[in-house]
C-alpha positions in Angstrom: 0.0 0.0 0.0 2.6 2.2 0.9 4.5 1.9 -2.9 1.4 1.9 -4.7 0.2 5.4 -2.3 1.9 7.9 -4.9 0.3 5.6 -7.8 -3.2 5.5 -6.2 -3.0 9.4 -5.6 -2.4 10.5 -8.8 -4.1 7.8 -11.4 -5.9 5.9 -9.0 -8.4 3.9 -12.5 -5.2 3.3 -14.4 -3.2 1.9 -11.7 -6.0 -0.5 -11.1 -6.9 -1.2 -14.3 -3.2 -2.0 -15.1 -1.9 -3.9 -11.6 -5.4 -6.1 -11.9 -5.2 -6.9 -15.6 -7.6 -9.8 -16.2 -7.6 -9.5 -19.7 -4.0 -10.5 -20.6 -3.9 -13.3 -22.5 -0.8 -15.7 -21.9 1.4 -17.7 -24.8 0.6 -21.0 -25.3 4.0 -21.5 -26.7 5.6 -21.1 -23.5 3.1 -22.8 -21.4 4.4 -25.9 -19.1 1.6 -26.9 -17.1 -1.3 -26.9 -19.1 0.3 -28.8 -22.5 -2.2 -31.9 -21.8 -5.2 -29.0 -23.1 -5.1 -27.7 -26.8 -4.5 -24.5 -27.6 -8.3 -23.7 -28.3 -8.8 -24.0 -24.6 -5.6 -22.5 -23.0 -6.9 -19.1 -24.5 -10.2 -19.2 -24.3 -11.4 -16.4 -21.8 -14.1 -19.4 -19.9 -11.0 -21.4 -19.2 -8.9 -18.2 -17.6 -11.7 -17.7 -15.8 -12.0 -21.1 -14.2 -8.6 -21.4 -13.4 -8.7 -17.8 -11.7 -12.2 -18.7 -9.1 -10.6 -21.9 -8.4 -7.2 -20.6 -7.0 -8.7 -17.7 -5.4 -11.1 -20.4 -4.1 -8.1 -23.0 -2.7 -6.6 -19.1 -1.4 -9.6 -18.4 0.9 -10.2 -22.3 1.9 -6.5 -22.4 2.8 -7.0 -19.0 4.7 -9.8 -20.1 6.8 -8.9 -24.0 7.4 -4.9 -23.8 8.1 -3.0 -20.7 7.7 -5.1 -19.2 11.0 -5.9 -22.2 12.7 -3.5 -21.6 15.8 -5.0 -18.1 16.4 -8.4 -19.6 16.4 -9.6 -18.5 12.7 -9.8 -15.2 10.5 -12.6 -13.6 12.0 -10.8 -13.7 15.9 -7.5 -12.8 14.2 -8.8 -9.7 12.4 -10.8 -8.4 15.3 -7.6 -8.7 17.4 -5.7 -6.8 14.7 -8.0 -4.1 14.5 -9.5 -3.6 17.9 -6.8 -5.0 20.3 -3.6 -2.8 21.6 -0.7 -3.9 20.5 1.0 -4.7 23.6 -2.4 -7.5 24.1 -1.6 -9.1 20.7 2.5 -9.0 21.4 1.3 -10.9 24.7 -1.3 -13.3 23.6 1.5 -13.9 20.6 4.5 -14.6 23.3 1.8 -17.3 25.2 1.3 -18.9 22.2 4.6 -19.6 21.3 5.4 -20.6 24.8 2.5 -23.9 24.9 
């Protein structure tokens, strides 16, 4: 946030529109991965699309089912982060690491 502030400031829809490009389209040529499909379906925008909802899916499934499991789940660690002091989270963080 702080690199992108001056960015954000200034041309706040381009900066956006060009950090988030969904559009790009990616060389089959130099694909790895996905050689078992033909090109026809490596560029076709349905595919991109399916490939981008199912990371961002495995993303959020990891984020709520192991990444914050030890601090008892999202929702308790973001209320701690936003509405906790920081010497109670440096605390609860030093008694966690001690069990």
């Amino acid at each position: 946030v702080i690199l992108a502030y001056p960015f954000l400031v200034t041309y706040p829809r381009s900066y956006i529109g060009r950090a988030f490009e969904f559009s790009r389209v990616f060389t089959y040529k130099w694909t790895v991965n996905w050689k078992f499909f033909d090109e026809e379906t490596f560029l076709d925008t349905g595919f991109a699309n399916v490939l981008l909802i199912g990371h961002g899916f495995v993303l959020v499934t990891f984020l709520f089912r192991r990444w914050c499991r030890k601090d008892g789940g999202v929702l308790p660690l973001l209320f701690r982060g936003f509405f906790w002091k920081r010497e109670d989270i440096f605390r609860q963080s030093k008694a966690v690491t001690a069990d």
